[in-house]
Each structure stands twice: as structure tokens, then as C-alpha cells.
C-alpha positions as MATLAB code, in Angstrom:
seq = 'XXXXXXXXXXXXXXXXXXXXXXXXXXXXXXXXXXXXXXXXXXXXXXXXXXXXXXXXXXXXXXXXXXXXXXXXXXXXXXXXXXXXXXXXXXXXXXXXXXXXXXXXXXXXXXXXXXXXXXXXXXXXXXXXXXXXXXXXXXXXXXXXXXXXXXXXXXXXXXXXXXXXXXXXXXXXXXXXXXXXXXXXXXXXXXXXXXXXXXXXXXXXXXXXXXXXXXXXXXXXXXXXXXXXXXXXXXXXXXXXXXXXXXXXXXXXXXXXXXXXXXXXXXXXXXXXXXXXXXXXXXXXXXXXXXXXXXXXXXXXXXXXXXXXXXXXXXXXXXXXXXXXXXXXXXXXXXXXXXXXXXXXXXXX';
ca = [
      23.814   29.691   20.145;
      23.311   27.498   23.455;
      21.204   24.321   22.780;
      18.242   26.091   25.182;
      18.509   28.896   22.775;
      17.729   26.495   20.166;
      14.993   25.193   21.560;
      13.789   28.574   22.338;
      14.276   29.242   19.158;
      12.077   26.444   17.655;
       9.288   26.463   20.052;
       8.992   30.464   18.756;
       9.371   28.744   14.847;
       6.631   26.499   15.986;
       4.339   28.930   17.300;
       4.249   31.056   13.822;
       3.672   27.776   12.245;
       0.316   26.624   14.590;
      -1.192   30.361   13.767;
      -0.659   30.172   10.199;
      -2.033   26.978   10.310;
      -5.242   27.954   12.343;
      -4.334   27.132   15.765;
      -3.799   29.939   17.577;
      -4.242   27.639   21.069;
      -1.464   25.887   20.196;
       0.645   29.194   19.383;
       0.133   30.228   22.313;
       0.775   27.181   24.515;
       4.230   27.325   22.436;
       5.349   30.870   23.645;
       3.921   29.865   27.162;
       5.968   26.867   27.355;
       9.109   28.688   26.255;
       8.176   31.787   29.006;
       7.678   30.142   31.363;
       9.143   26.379   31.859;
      12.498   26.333   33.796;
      14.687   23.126   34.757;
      12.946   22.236   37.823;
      10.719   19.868   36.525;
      12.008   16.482   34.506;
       9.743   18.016   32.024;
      11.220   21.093   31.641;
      14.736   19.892   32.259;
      14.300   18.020   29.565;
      13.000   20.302   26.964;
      15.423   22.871   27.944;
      18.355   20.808   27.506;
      16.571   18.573   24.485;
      19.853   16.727   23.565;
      18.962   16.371   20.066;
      18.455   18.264   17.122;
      14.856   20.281   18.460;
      13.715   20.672   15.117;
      14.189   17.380   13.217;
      12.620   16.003   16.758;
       9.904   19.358   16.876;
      10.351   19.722   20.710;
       7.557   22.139   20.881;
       4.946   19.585   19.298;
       6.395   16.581   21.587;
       5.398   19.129   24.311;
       1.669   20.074   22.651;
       1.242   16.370   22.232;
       1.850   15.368   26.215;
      -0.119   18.114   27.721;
      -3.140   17.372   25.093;
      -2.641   13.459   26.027;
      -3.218   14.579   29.629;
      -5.824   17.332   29.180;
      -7.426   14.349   27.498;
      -7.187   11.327   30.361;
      -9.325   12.573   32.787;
      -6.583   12.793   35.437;
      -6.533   16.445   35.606;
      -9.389   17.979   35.472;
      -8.290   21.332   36.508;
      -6.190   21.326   32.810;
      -9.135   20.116   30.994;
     -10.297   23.244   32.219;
      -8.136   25.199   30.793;
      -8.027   23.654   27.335;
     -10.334   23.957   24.082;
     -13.306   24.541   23.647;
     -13.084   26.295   27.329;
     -11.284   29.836   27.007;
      -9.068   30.785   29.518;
      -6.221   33.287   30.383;
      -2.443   33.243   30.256;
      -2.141   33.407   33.622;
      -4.906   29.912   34.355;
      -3.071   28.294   31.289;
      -0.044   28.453   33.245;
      -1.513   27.655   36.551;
      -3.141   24.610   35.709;
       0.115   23.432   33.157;
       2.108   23.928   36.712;
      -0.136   22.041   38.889;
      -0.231   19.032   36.156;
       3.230   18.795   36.509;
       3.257   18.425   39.815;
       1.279   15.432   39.746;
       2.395   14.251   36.607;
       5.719   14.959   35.591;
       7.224   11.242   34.880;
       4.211   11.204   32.790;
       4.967   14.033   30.615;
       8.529   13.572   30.367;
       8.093    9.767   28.942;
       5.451   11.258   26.452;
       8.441   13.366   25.667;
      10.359   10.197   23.544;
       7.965   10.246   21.128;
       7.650   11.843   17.783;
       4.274   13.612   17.097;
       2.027   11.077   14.727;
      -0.563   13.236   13.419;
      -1.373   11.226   10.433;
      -3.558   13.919    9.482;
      -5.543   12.465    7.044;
      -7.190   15.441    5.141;
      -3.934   14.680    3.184;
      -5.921   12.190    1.655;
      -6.985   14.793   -0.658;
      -3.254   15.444   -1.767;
      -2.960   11.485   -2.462;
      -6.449   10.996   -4.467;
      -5.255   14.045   -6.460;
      -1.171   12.154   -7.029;
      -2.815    8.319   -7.701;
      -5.605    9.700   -9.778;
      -2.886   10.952  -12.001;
      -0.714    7.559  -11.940;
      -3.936    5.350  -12.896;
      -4.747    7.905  -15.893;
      -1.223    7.590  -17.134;
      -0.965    3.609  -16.096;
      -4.255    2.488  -16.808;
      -3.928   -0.097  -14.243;
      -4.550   -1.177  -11.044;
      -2.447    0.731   -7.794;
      -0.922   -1.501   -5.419;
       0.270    1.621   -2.494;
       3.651    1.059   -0.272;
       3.361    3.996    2.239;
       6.507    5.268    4.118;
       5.742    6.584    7.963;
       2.310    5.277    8.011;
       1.335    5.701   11.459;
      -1.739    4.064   12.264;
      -2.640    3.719    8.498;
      -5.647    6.485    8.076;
      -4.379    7.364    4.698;
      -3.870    4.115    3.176;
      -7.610    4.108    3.164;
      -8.159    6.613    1.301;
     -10.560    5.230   -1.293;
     -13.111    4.671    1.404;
     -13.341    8.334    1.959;
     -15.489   11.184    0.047;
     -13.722   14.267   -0.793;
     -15.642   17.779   -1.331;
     -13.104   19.195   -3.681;
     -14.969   22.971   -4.681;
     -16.842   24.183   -7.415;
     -19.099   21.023   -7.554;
     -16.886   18.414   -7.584;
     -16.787   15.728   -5.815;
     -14.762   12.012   -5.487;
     -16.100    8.573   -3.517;
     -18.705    6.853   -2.165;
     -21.549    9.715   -1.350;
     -22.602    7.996    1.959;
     -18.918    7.454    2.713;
     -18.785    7.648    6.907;
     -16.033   10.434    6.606;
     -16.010   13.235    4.298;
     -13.350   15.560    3.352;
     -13.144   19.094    2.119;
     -10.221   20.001    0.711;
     -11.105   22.825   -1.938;
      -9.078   22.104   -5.302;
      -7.144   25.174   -7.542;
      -6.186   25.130  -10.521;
      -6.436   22.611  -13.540;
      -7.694   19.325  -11.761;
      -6.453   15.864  -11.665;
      -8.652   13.646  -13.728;
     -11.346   12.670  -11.327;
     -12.970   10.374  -14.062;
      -9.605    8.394  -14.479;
     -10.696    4.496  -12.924;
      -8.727    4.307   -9.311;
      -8.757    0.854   -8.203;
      -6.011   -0.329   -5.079;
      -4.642   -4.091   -5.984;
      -2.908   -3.549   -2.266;
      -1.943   -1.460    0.135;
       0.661   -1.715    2.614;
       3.076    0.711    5.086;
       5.393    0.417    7.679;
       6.374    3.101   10.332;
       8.800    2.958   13.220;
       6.530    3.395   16.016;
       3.036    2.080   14.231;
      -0.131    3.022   16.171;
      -2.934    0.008   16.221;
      -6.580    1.526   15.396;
      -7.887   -1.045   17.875;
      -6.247   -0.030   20.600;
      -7.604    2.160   22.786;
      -4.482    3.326   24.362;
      -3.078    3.999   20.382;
      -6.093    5.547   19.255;
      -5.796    8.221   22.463;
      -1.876    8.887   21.950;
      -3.140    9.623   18.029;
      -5.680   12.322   19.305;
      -3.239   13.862   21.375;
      -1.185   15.084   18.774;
      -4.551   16.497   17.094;
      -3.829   20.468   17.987;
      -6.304   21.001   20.855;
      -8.551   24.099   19.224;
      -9.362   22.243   15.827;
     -12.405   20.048   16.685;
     -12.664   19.182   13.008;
      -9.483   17.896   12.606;
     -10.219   16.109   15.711;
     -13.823   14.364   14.540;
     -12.109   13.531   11.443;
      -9.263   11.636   13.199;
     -11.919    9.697   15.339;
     -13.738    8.974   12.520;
     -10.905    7.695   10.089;
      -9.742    5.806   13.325;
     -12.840    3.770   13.508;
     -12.991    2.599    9.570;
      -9.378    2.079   10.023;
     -10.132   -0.254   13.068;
     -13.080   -2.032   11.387;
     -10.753   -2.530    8.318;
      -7.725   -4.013   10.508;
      -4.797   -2.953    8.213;
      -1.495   -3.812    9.820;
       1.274   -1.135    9.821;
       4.733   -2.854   10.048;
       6.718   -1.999   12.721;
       9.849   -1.315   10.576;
      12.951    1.045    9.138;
      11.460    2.358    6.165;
      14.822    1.466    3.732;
      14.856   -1.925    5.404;
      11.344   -2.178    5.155;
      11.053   -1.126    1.400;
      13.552   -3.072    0.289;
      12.320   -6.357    1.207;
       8.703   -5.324    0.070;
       9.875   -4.556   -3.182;
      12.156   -7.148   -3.797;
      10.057   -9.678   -5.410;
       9.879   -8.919   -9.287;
       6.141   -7.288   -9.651;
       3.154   -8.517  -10.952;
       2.315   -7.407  -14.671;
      -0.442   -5.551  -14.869;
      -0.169   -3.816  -11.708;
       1.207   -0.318  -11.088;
       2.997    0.125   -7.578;
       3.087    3.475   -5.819;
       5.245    4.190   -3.111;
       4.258    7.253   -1.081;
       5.047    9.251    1.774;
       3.609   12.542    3.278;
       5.432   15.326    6.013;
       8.096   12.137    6.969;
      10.666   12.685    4.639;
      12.493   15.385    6.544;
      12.655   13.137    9.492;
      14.361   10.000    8.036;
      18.042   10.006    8.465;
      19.953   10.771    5.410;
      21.609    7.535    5.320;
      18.223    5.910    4.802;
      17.101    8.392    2.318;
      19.843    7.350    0.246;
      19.168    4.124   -0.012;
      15.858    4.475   -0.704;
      16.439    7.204   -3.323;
      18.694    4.478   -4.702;
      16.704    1.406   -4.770;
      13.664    3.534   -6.220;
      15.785    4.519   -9.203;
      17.325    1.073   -9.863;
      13.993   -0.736   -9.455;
      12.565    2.399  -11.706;
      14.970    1.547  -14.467;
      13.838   -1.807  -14.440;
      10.127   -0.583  -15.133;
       8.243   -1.301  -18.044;
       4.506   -0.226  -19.139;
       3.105   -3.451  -17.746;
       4.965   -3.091  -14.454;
       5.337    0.561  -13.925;
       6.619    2.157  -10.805;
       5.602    5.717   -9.084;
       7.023    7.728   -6.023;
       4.282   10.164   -4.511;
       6.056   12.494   -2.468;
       4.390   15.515   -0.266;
       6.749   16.964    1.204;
       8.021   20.417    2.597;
      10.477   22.059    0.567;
      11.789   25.476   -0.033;
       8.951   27.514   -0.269;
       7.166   28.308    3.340;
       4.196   27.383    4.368;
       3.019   24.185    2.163;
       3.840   20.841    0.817;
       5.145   20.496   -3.000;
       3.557   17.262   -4.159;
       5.822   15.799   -6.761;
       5.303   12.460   -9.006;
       7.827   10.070  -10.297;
       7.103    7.586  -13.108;
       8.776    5.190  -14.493;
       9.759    3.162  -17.007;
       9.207    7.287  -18.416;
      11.337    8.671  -15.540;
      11.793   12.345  -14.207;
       9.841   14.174  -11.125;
       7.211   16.588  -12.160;
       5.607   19.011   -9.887;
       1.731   18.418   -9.710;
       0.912   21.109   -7.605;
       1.404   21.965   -3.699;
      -1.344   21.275   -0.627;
      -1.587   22.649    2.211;
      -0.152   20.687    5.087;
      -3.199   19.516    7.025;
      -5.202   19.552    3.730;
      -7.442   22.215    3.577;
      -6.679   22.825    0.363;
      -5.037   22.097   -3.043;
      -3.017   24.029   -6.140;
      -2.737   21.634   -8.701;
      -0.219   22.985  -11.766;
];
């Protein structure tokens, strides 16, 4: 198979994944895209001989992510036209698309460089559910180290309230953002006392909430037809910004093993987590990671425990397996599996 076949290939993989995950705008701006772009452009020259791997670098969303970012600027209107909540054809889609890059093709080839940040942070819901379980098993205080951060949304997660389904409920009640996230199955212990000592993250191209410019390239990445997902991002973004939580700019090994370095408080539990990134950290890196977690966890004791939250994809299509690791006890259990943007929860 040719490398454009590949990325042919994954913009079509892509497309199946934005309708079963409830953006069919997206879908089909995917199949448009790989229809109809040819190597005249940068843009398309680019994505048609994508010189990477396109689906550890998910081409297709790079390309979502620089049309939204200019559908959003104001610089063409004629694609704002064309994109959500206006309906338009195939045909107009294309139209506008080709008359954008005619104007602004350096633009969306740089946008191009970048991996999509969604930071979706519905998966807040997946976290609550993981940390309420470490703090019933600990009994202490959480002090969160969060791998591929982004601009931080989810480290704040305690500031949110969460509509979890059959009358229950989690956080402050006139909390500025709410999130529904319905919740299956037996649930994590919502009374259990969740208290963060810290929180911390690092990511290799951090976004700043209180930058305009960072908050926009955020947004972009927001799928274009889901205006919830979009209010909630705008939302988080401004507690985020009023909260002024640095992300480090930083290789998450390098980055973990300094921040973990230090022998820990007693008394305090810490939790290091990380949600959709895994799959995109080099192998090398995972290693060490997977290594230093394991010596540091055989260090643990029940006054200094250590977790690893991890929702990640795995084998089974279509959501995120959301598996806990405790030490000084030791050993991954499955909790359950979310759904990827967090709409909802199956908790085993």
C-alpha cells in the first residue's frame, strides 16, 4: 500500500469514527477531503504525501482542526458559511474549502504540524469515577500528575458538577460547568471524601487558558457540529483561566521522572493519570515510564501509596477501558470503560 493509500485509508477510518461518535459533519468533511484534495495545494500535497505514520499523527483530524480554526477566524466568511450550525451541500462544502485555500493555504498547511488537543473534558466524568475509587481505598488526600495535559481542563475536575443518571449527582450544585455523563453499572463510591493535595501536568505542546490565540487553536479541534462539546470547552477554558494552572512544557518520561523523584509526603496518595495520549507517546518513553511507575510502586507503602489512572483505547472498538493501578497492593484492575468524549460510563 502507497503512503497516499494510507492516508486514504485513515481519513475513511476517521470518518466511521466521527459518525459513531455523533458527528456526522465531521464524517463527511473526512470523505470530502479524501475525494476531493489533490497535490496542488501545500495543503493537499502535504496530506497526500503525510510523511509520517497518518494514524499515530490522525491526518484527517490535523485537517478537521485547520479548516475549523479558519471557519472560526473570521477571515473567510464564505467557509463560515458553509460550516455548523448552517447546512449546506457537498458540492458548497467543497467550493468554499477550495476558495479558502486559495487564500489561505500557508495557513492551513502550518496548522498541519500540530497534533489535535481536544482535551475533551467530559472525561472528567471517567476521572471522578477512577480517583473516587483511589480515595475510598487510600483514605487520603490525592495529589494528581497528569500526562498530555493540554491546556489543563481536566486537572480541574473537582470544580465541576457531574449529572451521572438515575439521580445522582457529584460537586458543587452551582458549579459554572456541568457535566452529564450517564453512569452503568455498579457505581464508584460517590460518598468516598475526594480532596486534591496538588495537581500538576505537563504536555509537549501546552495550550495557556489565557491566551486568546491558545484558547481559539483549543476550539478548533472541538468537531464543528457538536455545540455542546463546544460550550463546555469555552466554559472549562474560562475556570481554567481564572484558576491559572501551569501545564509544563515537557517530555512526559522526562517530565515524570523529575516530578516524582523526591520521596513523597506521608499521608498523601499520588495519582498519575492520563486519558486518549497513551497511544501517541513513543514506545521508548512508555517504557520508561512503565518502569519508573513500577519501581516507585514497589517502594509504596499505605501512608504513601501510589496509583496509575489510565483511559485509554484498547482492543475492543469504540471506547476507552479505564484501568487502576495501586500500590503498595499492586496489579491493574479494570473499573469499567467510558465512552471517549464522555457521554457515558460502564463501571464493572
Amino acid at each position: 500500500m502507497s503512503a497516499t493509500e494510507r492516508v486514504l485509508e485513515q481519513f475513511a477510518g476517521q470518518a466511521r469514527y466521527c459518525e459513531q461518535l455523533g458527528s456526522p459533519f465531521t464524517a463527511r468533511l473526512c470523505r470530502l477531503l479524501a475525494a476531493r484534495l489533490d497535490r496542488r495545494t501545500r495543503f493537499g500535497d502535504r496530506i497526500l504525501g503525510w510523511a509520517g505514520d497518518p494514524y499515530a499523527d490522525n491526518v484527517a483530524l490535523r485537517a478537521a482542526g485547520a479548516l475549523h480554526a479558519l471557519a472560526r477566524s473570521g477571515w473567510e466568511p464564505g467557509l463560515a458559511a458553509v460550516y455548523p450550525p448552517h447546512a449546506a451541500s457537498d458540492k458548497a462544502l467543497w467550493a468554499a474549502i477550495a476558495d479558502a485555500l486559495a487564500h489561505n493555504d500557508v495557513f492551513l498547511t502550518e496548522r498541519l504540524a500540530s497534533a489535535p488537543q481536544t482535551n475533551e473534558v467530559a472525561r472528567s466524568a471517567l476521572i471522578l469515577g477512577g480517583l473516587l475509587h483511589v480515595a475510598a481505598i487510600a483514605g487520603l488526600p490525592l495529589a494528581l500528575y497528569e500526562i498530555g495535559a493540554s491546556a489543563g481542563l481536566n486537572l480541574g475536575l473537582d470544580a465541576y458538577r457531574y449529572e451521572l443518571g438515575e439521580g445522582r449527582g457529584w460537586g458543587p450544585a452551582d458549579a459554572p460547568l456541568t457535566i452529564v455523563c450517564p453512569w452503568r453499572g455498579p457505581s464508584p463510591p460517590l460518598a468516598a471524601p475526594l480532596v486534591i493535595a496538588g495537581r500538576q501536568g505537563c504536555d509537549l505542546n501546552p495550550l495557556d487558558p489565557t491566551r486568546p490565540e491558545d484558547r481559539a487553536r483549543l476550539l478548533s479541534y472541538v468537531w464543528a457540529d457538536q455545540t455542546e462539546r463546544l460550550a463546555r470547552t469555552e466554559a472549562a477554558l474560562a475556570l481554567a483561566a481564572a484558576a491559572r494552572r501551569p501545564v509544563a512544557r515537557a517530555d512526559a518520561a522526562d517530565w515524570l521522572e523529575v516530578q516524582l523523584a523526591s520521596p513523597p509526603p506521608a499521608g498523601v496518595a499520588r495519582v498519575v493519570f492520563h486519558t486518549v495520549v497513551w497511544q501517541y507517546i513513543p514506545a521508548p518513553q512508555q517504557a520508561r515510564m512503565t518502569a519508573l511507575l513500577a519501581r516507585l510502586g514497589a517502594a509504596a507503602t499505605p501512608a504513601r501509596p501510589l496509583a496509575r489512572l489510565a483511559i485509554e483505547a484498547d482492543a475492543v472498538p469504540g471506547s476507552a477501558r479505564i484501568a487502576l493501578t495501586l500500590w503498595p497492593a499492586g496489579g491493574t484492575v479494570t473499573l469499567g470503560r467510558g465512552d471517549f468524549h464522555g457521554r457515558w460510563a460502564e463501571w464493572s
